[in-house]
Backbone and ligand atoms as CSV (ligand in chain L), in Angstrom:
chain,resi,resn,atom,element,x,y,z
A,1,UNK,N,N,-3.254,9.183,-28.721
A,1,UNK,CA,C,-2.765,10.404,-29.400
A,1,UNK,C,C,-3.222,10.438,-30.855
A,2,UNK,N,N,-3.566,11.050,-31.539
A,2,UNK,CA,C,-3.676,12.020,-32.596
A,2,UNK,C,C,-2.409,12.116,-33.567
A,3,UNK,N,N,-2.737,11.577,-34.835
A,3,UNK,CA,C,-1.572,12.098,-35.446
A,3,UNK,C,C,-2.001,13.039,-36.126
A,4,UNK,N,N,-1.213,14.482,-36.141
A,4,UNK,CA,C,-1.356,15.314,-36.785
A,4,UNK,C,C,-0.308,15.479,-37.785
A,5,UNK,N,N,-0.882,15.121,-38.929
A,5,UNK,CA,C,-0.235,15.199,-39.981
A,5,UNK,C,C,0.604,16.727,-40.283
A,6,UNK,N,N,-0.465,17.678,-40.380
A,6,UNK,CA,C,0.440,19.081,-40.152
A,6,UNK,C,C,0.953,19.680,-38.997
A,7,UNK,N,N,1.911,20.045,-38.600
A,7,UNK,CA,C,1.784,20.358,-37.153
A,7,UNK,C,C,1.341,21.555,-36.778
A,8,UNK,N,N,0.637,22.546,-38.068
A,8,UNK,CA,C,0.698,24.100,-37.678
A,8,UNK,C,C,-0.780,23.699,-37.270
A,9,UNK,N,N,-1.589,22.695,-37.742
A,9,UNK,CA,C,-3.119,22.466,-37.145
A,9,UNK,C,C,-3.465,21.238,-36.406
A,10,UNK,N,N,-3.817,22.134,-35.225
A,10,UNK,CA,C,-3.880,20.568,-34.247
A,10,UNK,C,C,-5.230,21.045,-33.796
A,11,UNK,N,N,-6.216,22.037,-34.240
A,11,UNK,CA,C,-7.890,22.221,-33.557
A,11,UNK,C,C,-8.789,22.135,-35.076
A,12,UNK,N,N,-9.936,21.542,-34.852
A,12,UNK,CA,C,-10.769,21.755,-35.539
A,12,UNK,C,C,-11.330,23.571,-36.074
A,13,UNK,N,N,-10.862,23.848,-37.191
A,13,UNK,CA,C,-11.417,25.337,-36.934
A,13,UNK,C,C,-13.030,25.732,-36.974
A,14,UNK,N,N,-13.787,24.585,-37.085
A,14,UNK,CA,C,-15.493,24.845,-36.915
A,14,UNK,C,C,-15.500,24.654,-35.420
A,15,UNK,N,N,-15.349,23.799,-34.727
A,15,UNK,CA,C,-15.690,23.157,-33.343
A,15,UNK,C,C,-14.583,23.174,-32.322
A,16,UNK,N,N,-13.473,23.500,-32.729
A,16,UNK,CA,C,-12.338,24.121,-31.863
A,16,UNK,C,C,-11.759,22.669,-31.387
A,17,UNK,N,N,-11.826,21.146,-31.688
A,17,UNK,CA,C,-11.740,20.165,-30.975
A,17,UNK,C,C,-10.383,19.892,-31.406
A,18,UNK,N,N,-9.606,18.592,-30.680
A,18,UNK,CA,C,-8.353,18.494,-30.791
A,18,UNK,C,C,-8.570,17.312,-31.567
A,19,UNK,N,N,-9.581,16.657,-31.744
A,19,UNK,CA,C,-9.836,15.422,-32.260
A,19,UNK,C,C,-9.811,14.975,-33.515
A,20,UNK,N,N,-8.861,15.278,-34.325
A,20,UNK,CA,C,-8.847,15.310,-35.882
A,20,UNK,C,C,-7.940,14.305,-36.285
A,21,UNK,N,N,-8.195,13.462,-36.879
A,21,UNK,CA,C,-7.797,12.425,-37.939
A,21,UNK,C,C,-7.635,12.718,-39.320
A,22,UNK,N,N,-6.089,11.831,-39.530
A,22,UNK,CA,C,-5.862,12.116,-40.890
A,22,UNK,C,C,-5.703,11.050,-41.907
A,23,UNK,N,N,-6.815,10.918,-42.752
A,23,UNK,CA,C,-6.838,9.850,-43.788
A,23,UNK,C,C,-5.876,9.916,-44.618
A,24,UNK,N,N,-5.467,11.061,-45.062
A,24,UNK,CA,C,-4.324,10.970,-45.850
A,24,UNK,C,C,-3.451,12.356,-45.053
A,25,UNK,N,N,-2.519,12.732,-45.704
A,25,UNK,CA,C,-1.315,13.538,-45.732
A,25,UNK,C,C,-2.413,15.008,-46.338
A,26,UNK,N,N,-2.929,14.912,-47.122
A,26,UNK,CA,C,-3.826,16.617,-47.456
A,26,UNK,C,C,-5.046,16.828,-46.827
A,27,UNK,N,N,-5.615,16.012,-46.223
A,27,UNK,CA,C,-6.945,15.986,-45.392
A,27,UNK,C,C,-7.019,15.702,-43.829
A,28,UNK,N,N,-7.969,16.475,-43.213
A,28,UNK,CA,C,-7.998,16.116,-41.734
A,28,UNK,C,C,-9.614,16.018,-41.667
A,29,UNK,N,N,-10.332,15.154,-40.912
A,29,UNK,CA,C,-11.472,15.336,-40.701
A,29,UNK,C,C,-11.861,15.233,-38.862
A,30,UNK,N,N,-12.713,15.915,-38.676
A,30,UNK,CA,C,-13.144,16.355,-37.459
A,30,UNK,C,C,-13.771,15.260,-36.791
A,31,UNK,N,N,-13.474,14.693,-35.630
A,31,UNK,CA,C,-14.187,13.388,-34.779
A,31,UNK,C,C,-15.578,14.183,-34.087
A,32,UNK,N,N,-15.543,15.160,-33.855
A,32,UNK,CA,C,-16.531,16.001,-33.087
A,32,UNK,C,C,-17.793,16.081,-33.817
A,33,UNK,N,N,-17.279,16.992,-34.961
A,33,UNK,CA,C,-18.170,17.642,-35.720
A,33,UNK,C,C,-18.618,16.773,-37.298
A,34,UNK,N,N,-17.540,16.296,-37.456
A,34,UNK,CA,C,-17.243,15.582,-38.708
A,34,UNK,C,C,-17.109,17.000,-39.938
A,35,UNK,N,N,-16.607,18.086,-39.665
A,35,UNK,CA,C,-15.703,18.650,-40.597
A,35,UNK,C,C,-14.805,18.399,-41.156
A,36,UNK,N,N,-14.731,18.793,-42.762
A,36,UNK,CA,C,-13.306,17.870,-43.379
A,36,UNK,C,C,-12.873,19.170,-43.813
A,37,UNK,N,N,-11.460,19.251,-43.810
A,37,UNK,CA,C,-10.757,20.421,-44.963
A,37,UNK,C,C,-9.771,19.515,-45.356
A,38,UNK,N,N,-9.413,20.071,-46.622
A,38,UNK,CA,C,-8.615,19.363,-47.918
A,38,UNK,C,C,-7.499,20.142,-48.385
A,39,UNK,N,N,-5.958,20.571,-48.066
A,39,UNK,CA,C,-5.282,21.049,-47.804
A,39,UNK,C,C,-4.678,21.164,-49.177
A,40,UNK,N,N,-5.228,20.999,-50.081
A,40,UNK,CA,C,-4.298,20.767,-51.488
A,40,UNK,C,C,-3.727,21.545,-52.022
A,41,UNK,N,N,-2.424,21.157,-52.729
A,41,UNK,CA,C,-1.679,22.502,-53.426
A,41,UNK,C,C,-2.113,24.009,-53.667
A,42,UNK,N,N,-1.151,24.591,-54.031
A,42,UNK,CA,C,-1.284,26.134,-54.084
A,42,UNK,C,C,-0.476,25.897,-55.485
A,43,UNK,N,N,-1.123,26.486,-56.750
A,43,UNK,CA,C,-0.544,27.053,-57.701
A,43,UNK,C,C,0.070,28.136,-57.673
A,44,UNK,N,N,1.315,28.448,-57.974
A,44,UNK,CA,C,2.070,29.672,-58.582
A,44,UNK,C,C,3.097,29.850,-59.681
A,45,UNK,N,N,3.237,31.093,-60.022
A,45,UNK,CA,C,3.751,31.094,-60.939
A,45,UNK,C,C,5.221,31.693,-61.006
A,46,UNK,N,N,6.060,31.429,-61.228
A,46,UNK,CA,C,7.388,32.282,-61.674
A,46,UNK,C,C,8.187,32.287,-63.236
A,47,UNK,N,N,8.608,33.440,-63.488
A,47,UNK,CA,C,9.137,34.342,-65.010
A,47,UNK,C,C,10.238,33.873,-64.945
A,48,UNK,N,N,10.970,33.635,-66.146
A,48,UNK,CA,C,12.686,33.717,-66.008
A,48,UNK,C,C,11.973,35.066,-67.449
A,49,UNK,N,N,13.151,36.364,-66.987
A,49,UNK,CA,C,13.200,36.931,-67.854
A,49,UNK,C,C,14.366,37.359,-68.621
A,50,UNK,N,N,14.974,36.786,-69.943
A,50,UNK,CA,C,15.561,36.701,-70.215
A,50,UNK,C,C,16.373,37.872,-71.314
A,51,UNK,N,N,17.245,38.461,-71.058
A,51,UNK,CA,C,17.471,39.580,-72.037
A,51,UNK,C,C,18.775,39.449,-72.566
A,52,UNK,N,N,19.263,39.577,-74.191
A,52,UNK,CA,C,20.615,39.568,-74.010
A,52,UNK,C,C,22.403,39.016,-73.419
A,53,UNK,N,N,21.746,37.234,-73.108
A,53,UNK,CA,C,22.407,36.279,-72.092
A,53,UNK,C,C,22.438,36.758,-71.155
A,54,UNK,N,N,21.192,37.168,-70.829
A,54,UNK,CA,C,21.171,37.455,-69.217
A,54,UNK,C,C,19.834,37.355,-68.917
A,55,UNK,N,N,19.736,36.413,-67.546
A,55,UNK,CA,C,18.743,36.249,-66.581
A,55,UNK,C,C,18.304,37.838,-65.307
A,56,UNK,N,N,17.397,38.101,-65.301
A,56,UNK,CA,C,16.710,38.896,-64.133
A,56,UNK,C,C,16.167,37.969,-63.044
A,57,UNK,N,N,16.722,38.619,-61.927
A,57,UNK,CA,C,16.772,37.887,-60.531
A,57,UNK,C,C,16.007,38.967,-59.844
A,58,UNK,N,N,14.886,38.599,-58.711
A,58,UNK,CA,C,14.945,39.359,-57.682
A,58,UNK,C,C,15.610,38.965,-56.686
A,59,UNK,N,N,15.681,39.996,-55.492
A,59,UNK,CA,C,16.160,39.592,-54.380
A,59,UNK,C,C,14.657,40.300,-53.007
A,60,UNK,N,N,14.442,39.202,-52.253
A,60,UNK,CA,C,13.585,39.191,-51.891
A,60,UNK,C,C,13.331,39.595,-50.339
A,61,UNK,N,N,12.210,40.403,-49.960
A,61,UNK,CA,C,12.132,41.644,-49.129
A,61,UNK,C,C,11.653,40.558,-47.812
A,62,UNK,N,N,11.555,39.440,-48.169
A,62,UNK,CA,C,10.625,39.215,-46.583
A,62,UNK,C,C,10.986,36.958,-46.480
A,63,UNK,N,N,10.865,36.921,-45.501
A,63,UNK,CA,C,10.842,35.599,-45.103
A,63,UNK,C,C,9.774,35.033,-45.865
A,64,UNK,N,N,9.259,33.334,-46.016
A,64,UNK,CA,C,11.386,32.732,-46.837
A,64,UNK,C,C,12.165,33.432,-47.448
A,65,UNK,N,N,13.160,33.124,-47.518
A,65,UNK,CA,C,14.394,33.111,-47.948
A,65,UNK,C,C,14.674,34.216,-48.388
A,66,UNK,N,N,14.327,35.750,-47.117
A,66,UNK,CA,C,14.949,36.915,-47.381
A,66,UNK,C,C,16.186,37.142,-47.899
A,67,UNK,N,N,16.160,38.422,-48.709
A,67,UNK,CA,C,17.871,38.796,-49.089
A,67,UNK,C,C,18.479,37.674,-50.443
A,68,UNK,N,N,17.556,36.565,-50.618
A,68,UNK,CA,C,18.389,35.662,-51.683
A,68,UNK,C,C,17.398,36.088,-52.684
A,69,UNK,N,N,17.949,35.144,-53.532
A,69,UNK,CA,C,17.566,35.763,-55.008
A,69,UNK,C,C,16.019,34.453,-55.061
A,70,UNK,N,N,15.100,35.234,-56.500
A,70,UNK,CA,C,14.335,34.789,-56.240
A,70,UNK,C,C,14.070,34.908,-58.048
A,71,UNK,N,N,13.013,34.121,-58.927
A,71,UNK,CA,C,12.093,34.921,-60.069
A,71,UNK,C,C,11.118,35.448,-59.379
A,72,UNK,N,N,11.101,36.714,-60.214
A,72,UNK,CA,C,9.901,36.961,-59.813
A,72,UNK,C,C,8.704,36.254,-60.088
A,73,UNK,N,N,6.923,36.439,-59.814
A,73,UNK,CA,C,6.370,35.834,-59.787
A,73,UNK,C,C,5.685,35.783,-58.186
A,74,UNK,N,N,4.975,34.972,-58.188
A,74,UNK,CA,C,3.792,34.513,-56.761
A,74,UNK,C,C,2.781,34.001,-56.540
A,75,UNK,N,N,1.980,33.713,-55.532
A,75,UNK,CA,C,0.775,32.537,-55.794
A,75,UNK,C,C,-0.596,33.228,-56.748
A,76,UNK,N,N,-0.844,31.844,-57.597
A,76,UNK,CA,C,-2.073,32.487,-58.464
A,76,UNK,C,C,-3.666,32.628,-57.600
A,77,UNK,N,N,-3.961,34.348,-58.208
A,77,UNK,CA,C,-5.640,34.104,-56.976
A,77,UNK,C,C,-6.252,32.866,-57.645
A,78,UNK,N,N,-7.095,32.878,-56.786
A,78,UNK,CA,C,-8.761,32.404,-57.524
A,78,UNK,C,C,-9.164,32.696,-58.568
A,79,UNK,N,N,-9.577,32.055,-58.903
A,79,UNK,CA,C,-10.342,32.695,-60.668
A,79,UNK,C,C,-9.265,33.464,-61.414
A,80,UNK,N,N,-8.027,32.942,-61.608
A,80,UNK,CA,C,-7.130,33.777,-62.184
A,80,UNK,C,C,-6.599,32.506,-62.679
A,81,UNK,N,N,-6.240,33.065,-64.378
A,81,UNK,CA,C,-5.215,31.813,-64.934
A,81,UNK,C,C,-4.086,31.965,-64.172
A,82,UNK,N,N,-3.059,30.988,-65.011
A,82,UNK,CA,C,-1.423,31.125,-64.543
A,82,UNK,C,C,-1.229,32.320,-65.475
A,83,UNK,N,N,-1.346,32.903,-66.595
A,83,UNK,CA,C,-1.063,33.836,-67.343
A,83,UNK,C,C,-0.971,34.921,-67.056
A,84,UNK,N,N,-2.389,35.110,-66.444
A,84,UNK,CA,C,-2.768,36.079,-66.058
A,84,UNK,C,C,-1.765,36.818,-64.668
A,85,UNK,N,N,-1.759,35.389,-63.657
A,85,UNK,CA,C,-1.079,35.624,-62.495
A,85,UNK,C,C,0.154,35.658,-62.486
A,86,UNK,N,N,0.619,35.800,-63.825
A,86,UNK,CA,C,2.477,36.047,-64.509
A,86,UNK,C,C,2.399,37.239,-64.518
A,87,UNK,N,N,1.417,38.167,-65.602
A,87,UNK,CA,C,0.977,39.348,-65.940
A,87,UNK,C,C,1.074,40.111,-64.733
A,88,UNK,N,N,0.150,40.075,-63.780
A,88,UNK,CA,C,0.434,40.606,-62.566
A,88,UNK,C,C,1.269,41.288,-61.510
A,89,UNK,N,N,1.803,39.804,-61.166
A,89,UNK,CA,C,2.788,39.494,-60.478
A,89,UNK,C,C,4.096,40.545,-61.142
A,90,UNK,N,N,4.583,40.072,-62.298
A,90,UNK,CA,C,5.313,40.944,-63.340
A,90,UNK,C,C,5.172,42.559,-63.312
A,91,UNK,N,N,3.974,42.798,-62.940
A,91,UNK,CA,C,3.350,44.476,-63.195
A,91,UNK,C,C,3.769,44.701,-61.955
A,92,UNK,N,N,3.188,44.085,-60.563
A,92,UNK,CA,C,3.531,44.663,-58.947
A,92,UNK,C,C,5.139,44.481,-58.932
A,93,UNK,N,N,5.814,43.610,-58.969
A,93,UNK,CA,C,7.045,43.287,-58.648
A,93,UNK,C,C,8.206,44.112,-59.293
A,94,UNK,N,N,7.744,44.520,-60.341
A,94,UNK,CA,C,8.519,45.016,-61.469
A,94,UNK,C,C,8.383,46.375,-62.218
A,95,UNK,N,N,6.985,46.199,-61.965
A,95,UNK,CA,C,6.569,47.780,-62.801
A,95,UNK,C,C,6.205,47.691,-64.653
A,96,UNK,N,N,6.133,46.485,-65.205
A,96,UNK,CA,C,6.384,46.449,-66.702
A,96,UNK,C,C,5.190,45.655,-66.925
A,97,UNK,N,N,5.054,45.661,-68.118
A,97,UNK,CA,C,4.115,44.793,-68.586
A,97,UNK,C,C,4.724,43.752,-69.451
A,98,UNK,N,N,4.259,42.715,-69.615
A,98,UNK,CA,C,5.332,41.558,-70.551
A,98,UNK,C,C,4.211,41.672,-71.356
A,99,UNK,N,N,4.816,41.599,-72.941
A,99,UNK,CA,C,4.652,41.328,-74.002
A,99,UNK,C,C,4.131,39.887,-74.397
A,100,UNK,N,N,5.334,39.058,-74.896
A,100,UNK,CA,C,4.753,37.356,-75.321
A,100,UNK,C,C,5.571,36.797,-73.738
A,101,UNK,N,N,4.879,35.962,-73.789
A,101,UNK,CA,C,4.955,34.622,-72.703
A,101,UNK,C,C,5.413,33.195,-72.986
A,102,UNK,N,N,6.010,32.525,-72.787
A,102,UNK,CA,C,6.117,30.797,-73.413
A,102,UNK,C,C,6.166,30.132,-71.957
A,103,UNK,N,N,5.043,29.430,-71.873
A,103,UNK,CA,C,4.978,28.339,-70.768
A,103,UNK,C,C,6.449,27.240,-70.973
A,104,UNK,N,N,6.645,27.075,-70.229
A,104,UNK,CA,C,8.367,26.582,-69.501
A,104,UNK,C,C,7.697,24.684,-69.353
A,105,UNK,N,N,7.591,24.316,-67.514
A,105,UNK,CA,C,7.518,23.569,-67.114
A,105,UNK,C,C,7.409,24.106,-65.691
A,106,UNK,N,N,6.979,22.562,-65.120
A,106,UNK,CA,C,6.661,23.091,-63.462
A,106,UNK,C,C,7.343,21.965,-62.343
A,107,UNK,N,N,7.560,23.347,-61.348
A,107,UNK,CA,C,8.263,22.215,-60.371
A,107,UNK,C,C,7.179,22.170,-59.100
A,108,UNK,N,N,7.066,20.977,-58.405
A,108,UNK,CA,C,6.893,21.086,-56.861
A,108,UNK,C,C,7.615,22.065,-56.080
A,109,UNK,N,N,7.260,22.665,-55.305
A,109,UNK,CA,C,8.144,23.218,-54.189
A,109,UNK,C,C,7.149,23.684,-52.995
A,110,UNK,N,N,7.839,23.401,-51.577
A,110,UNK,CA,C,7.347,24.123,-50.207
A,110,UNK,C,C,7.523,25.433,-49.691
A,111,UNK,N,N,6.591,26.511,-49.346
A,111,UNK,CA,C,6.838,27.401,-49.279
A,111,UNK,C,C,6.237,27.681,-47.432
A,112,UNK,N,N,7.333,27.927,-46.139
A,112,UNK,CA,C,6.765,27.786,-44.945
A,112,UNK,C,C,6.706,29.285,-44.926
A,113,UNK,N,N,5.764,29.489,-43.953
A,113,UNK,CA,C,5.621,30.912,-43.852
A,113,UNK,C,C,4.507,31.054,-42.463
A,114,UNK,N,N,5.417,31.709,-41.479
A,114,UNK,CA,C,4.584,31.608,-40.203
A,114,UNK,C,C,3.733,30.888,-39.882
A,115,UNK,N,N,4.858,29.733,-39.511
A,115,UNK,CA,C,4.682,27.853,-38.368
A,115,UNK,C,C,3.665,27.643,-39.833
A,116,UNK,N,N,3.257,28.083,-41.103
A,116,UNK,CA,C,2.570,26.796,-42.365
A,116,UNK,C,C,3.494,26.415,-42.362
A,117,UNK,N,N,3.133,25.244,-43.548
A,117,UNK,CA,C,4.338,25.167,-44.776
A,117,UNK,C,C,3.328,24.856,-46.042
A,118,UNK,N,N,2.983,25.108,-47.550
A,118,UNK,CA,C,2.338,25.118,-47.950
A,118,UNK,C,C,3.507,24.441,-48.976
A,119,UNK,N,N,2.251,23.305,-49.660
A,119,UNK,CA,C,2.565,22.732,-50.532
A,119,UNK,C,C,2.536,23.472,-52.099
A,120,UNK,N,N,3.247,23.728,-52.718
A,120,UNK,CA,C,2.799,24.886,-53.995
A,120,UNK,C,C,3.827,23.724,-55.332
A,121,UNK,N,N,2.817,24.096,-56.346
A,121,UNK,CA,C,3.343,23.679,-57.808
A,121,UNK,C,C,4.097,24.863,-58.752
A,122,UNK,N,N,4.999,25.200,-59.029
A,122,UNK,CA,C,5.298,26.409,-59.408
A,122,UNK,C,C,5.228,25.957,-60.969
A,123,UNK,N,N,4.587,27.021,-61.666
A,123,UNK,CA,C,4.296,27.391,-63.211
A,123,UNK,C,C,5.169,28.149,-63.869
A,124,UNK,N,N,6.481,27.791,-64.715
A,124,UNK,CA,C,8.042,28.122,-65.042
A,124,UNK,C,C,7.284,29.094,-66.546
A,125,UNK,N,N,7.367,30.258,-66.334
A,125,UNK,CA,C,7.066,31.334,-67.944
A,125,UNK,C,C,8.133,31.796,-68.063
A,126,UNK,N,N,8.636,31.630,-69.712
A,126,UNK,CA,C,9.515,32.326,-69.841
A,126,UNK,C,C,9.014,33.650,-70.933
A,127,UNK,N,N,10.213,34.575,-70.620
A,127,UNK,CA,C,9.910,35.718,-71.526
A,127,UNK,C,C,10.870,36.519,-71.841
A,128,UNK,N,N,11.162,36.314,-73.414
A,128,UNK,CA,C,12.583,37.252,-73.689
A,128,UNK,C,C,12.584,38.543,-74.231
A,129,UNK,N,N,13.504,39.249,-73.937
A,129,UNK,CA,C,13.198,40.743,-74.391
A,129,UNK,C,C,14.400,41.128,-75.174
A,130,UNK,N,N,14.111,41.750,-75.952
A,130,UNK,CA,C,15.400,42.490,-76.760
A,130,UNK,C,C,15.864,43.572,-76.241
A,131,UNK,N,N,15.516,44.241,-75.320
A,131,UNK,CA,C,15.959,45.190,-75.013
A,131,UNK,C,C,15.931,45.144,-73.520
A,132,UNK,N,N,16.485,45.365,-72.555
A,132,UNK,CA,C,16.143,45.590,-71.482
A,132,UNK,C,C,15.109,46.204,-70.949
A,133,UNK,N,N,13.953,45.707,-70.279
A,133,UNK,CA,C,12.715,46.786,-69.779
A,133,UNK,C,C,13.428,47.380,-68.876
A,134,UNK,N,N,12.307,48.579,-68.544
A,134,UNK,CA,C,12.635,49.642,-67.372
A,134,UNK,C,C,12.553,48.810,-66.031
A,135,UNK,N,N,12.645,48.176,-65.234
A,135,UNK,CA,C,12.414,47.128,-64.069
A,135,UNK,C,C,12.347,48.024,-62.920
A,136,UNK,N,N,11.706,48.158,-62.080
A,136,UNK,CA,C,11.921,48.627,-60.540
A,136,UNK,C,C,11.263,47.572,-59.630
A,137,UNK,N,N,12.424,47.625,-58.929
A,137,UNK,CA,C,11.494,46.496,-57.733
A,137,UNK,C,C,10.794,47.141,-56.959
A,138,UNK,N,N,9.592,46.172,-56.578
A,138,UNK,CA,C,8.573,46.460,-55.731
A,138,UNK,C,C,8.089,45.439,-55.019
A,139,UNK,N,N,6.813,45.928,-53.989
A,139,UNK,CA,C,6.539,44.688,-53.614
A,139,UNK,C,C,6.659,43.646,-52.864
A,140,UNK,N,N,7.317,42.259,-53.263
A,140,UNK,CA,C,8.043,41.539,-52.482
A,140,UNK,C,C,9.452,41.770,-52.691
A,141,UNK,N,N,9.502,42.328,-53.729
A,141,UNK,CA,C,11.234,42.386,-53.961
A,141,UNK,C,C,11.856,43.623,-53.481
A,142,UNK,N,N,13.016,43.630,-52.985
A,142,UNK,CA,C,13.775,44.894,-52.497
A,142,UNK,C,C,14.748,44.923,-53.486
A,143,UNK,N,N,15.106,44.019,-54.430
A,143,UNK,CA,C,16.193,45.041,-55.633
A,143,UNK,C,C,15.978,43.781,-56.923
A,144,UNK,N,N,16.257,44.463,-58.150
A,144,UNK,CA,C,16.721,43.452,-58.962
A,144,UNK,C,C,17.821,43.236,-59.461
A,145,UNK,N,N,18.888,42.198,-59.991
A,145,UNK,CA,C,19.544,42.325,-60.462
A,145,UNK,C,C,19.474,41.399,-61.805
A,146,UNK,N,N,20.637,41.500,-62.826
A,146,UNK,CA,C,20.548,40.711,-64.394
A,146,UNK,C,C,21.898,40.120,-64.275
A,147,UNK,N,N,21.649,38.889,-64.510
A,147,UNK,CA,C,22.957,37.986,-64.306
A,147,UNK,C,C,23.239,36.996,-65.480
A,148,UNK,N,N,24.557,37.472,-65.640
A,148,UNK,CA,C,24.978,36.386,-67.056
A,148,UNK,C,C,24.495,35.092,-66.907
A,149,UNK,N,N,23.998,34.605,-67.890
A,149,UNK,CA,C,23.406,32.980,-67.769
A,149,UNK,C,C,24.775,32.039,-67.576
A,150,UNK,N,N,26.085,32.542,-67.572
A,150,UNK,CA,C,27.016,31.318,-66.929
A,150,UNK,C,C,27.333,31.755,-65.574
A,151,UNK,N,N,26.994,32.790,-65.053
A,151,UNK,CA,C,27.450,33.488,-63.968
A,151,UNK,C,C,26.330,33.197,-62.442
A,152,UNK,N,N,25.323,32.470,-62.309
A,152,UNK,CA,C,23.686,31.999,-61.784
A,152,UNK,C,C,24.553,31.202,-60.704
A,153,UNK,N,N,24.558,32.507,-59.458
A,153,UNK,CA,C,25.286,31.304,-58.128
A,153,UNK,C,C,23.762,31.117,-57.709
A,154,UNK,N,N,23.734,29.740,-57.717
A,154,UNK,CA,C,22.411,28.782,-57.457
A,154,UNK,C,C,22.381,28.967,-56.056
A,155,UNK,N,N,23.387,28.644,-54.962
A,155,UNK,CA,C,22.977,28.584,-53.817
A,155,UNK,C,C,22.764,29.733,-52.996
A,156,UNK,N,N,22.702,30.587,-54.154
A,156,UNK,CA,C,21.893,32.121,-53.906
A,156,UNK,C,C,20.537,31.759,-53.828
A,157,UNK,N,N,19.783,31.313,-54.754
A,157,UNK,CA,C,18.520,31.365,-54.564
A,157,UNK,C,C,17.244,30.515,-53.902
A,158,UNK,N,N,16.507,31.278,-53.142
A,158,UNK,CA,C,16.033,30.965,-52.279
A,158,UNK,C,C,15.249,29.306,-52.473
A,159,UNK,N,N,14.662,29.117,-53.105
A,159,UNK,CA,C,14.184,28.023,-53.330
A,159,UNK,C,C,14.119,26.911,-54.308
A,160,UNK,N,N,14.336,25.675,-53.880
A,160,UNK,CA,C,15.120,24.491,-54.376
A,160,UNK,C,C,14.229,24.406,-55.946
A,161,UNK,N,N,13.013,24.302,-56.413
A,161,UNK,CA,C,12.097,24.446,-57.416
A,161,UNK,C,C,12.311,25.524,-58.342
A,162,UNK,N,N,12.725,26.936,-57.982
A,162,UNK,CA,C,13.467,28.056,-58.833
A,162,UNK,C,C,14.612,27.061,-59.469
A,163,UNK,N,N,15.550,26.891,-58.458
A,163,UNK,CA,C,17.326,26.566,-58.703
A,163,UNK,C,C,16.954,25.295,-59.833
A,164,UNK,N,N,15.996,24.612,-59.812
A,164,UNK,CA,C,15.775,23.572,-60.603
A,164,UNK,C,C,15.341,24.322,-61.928
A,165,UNK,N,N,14.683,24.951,-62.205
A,165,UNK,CA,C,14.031,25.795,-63.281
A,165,UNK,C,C,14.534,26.120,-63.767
A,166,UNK,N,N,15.692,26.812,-63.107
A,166,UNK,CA,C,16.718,28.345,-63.993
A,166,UNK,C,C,18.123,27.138,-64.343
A,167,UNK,N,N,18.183,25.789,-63.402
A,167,UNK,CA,C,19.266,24.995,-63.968
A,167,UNK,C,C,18.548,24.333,-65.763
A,168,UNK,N,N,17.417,23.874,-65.445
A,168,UNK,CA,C,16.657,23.437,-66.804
A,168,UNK,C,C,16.879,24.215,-68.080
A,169,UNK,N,N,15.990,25.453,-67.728
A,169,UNK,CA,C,16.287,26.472,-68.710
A,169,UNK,C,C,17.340,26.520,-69.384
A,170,UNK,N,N,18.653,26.710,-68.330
A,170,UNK,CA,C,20.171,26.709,-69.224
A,170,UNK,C,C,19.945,26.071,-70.087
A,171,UNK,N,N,19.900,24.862,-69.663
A,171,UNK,CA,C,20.197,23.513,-70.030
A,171,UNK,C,C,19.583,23.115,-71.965
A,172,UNK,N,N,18.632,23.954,-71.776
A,172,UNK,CA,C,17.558,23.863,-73.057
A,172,UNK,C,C,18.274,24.241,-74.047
L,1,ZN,ZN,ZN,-15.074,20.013,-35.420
């Protein structure tokens, strides 16, 4: 038998073979063909946006962790900074453009999503506003809400790497 390290890939996708070995935990290489793919992290990014002792939450339109709260934010393309893919992300999700930015810190976190599970580093931006922006959710998000920074029910939100972030942040 075969250990397949991931279980969502058990065929070679050049040669279709079942015969794949795994040297490590991010790599499989092909016995057939000798194809290798290298499974390595996914960068992304997520905002705490902060206004007035209060945090902005989305709440999120689709599996993982539909219906719970989320930052906004999402995976960075190709050829795209993390900045940039804050900027973005921020514009589709939200509708606004952010002003200044301050890089945070980053957590590990897994993100599964039809039989994957993808390994992702999340990139923590923060950004405070004096005023409340105009916000509309979009996107991945189906609503937003702004929540007092003592008021953050954690086991609302969807993923363990957020809940770590937005606990840090307080904390600062
Ligand atoms: Zn192959």
């Amino acid at each position: 038998m075969n250990v397949t390290h991931h279980p969502a890939i058990t065929r070679c996708p050049r040669c279709g073979s079942e015969r794949l070995s795994w040297p490590s935990q991010k790599n499989f290489q092909c016995s057939e063909c000798g194809f290798v793919l290298y499974l390595n992290i996914a960068a992304a990014v997520a905002v705490i946006m902060a206004c007035q002792g209060k945090l902005l939450f989305g709440v999120r339109k689709r599996d993982p962790g539909r219906g719970m709260l989320d930052l906004p934010g999402g995976f960075v393309d190709a050829g795209e900074s993390a900045e940039e893919a804050a900027r973005r992300e921020i514009r589709e999700e939200l509708g606004v453009d952010i002003p200044e930015m301050r890089y945070l810190f980053s957590f590990p976190n897994t993100y599964p999503y039809r039989g994957m599970v993808y390994d992702t580093l999340d990139l923590i931006f923060l950004v405070e506003w004096n005023e409340p922006p105009a916000v509309k959710a979009a996107d991945d998000l189906d609503d937003v809400i702004w929540v007092e920074r003592d008021s953050v029910e954690f086991e609302k939100i969807a993923f363990d790497s957020i809940r770590q972030a937005v606990r840090r942040y307080l904390a600062l």
